[in-house]
Residue frames as a rotation matrix with the C-alpha (Angstrom) as fourth column:
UNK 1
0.091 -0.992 -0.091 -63.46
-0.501 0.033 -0.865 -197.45
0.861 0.124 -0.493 42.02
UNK 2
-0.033 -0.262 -0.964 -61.90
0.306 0.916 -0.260 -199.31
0.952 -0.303 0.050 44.52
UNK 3
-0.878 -0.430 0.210 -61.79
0.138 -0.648 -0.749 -196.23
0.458 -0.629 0.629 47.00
UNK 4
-0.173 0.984 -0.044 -65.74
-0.910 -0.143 0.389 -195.82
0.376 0.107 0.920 46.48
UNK 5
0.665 0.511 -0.545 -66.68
-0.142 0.803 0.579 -199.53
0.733 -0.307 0.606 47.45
UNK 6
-0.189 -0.543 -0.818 -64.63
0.489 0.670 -0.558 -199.11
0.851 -0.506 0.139 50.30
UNK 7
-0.994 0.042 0.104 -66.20
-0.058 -0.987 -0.150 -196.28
0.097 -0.155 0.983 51.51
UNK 8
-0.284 0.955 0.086 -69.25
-0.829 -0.290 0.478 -197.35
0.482 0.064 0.874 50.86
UNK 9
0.298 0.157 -0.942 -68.82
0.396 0.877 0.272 -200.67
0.869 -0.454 0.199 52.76
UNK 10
-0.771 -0.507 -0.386 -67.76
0.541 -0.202 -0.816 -198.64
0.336 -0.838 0.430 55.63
UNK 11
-0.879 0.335 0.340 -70.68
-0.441 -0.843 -0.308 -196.64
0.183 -0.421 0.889 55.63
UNK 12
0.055 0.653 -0.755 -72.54
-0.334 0.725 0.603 -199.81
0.941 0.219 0.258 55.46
UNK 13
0.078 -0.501 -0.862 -71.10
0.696 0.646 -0.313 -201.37
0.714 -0.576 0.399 58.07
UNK 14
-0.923 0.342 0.176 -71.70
-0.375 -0.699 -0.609 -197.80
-0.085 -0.628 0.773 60.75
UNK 15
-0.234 0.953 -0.192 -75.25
-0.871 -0.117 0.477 -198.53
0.432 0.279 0.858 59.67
UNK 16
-0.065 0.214 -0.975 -75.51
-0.226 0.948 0.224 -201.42
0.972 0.235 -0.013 60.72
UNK 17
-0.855 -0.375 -0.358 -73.93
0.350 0.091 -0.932 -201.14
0.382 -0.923 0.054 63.64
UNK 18
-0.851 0.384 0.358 -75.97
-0.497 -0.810 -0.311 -198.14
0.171 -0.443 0.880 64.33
UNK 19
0.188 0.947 -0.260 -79.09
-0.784 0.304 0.541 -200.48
0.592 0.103 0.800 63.81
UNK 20
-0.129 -0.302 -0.945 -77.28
0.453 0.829 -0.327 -203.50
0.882 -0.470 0.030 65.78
UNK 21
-0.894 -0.440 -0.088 -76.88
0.307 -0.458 -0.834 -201.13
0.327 -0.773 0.544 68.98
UNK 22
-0.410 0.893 0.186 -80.23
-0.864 -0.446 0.235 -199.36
0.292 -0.064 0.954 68.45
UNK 23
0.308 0.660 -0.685 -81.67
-0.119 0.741 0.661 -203.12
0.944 -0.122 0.307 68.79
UNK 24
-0.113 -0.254 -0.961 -79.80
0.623 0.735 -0.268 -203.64
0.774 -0.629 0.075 71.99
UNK 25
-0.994 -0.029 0.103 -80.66
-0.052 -0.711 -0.701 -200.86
0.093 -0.703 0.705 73.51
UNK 26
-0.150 0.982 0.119 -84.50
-0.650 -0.188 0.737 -201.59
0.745 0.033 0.666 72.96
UNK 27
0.164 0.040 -0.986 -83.73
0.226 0.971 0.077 -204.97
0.960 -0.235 0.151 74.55
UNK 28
-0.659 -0.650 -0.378 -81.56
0.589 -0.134 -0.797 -203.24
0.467 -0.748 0.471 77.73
UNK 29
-0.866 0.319 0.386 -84.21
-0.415 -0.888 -0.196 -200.26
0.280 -0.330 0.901 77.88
């Protein structure tokens, strides 16, 4: 449903981040 693929693109999109951030912190650390 429409609720589900929005939901799941949000939890995409945390992931990412979470993996975007994790990279700049390797860089900063």
């Amino acid at each position: 449903s429409l609720i589900d693929k929005a939901v799941s693109k949000g939890i995409w999109h945390k992931k990412k981040a979470d993996r975007e951030k994790s990279k700049l912190m390797k860089k900063l650390g």
